[in-house]
C-alpha positions in Angstrom: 105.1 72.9 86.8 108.0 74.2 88.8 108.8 73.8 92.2 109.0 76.4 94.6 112.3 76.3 96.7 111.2 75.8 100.6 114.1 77.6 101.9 112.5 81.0 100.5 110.8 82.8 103.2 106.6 83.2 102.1 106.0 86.4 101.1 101.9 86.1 101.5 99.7 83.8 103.6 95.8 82.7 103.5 94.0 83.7 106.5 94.4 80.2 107.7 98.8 80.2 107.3 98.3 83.9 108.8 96.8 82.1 111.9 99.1 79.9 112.4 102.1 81.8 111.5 101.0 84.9 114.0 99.2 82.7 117.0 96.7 85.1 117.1 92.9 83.1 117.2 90.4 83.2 114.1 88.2 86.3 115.2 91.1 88.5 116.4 92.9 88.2 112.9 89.0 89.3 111.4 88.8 92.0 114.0 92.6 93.7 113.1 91.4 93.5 109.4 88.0 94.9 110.1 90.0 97.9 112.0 92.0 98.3 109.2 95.2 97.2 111.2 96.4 94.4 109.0 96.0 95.1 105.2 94.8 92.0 102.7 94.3 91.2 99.2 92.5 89.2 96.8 94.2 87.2 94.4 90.9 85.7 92.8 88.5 84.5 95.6 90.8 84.5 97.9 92.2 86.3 100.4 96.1 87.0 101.4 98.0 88.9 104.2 101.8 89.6 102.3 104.5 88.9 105.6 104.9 92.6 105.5 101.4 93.9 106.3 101.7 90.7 109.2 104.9 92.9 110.3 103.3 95.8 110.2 100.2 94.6 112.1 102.6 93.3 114.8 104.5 96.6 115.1 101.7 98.4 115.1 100.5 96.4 118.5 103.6 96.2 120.1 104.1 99.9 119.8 99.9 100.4 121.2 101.2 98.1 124.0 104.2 100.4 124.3 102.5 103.6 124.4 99.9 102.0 127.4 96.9 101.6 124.6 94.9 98.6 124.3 94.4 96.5 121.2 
């Protein structure tokens, strides 16, 4: 099986890594994807966020927070 290089930045994370990786809680990641704020996919049962729809989430409250709207 080959070996995945750890100095390549992860291009997709299970909702658990995207947890972690953001520091956003549990129900707050569920609540951006049930507002259609941070996009997923499934790769068989499971479920990933790619590091650019994270980015894109992230942007997309930072420029809310900007503009004087709440997330």
């Amino acid at each position: 099986m080959p070996t995945v290089d750890p100095a390549l930045p992860r291009r997709a994370y299970s909702i658990d890594e995207t947890i972690k990786v953001s520091g956003f809680p549990r129900n707050r990641i569920y609540a951006l994807i049930s507002e259609g704020k941070l996009k997923t996919f499934c790769h068989g049962r499971r479920r990933y966020v790619s590091a650019r729809a994270l980015d894109a989430c992230i942007a997309l409250l930072e420029a809310e927070t900007e503009h004087g709207e709440t997330a």
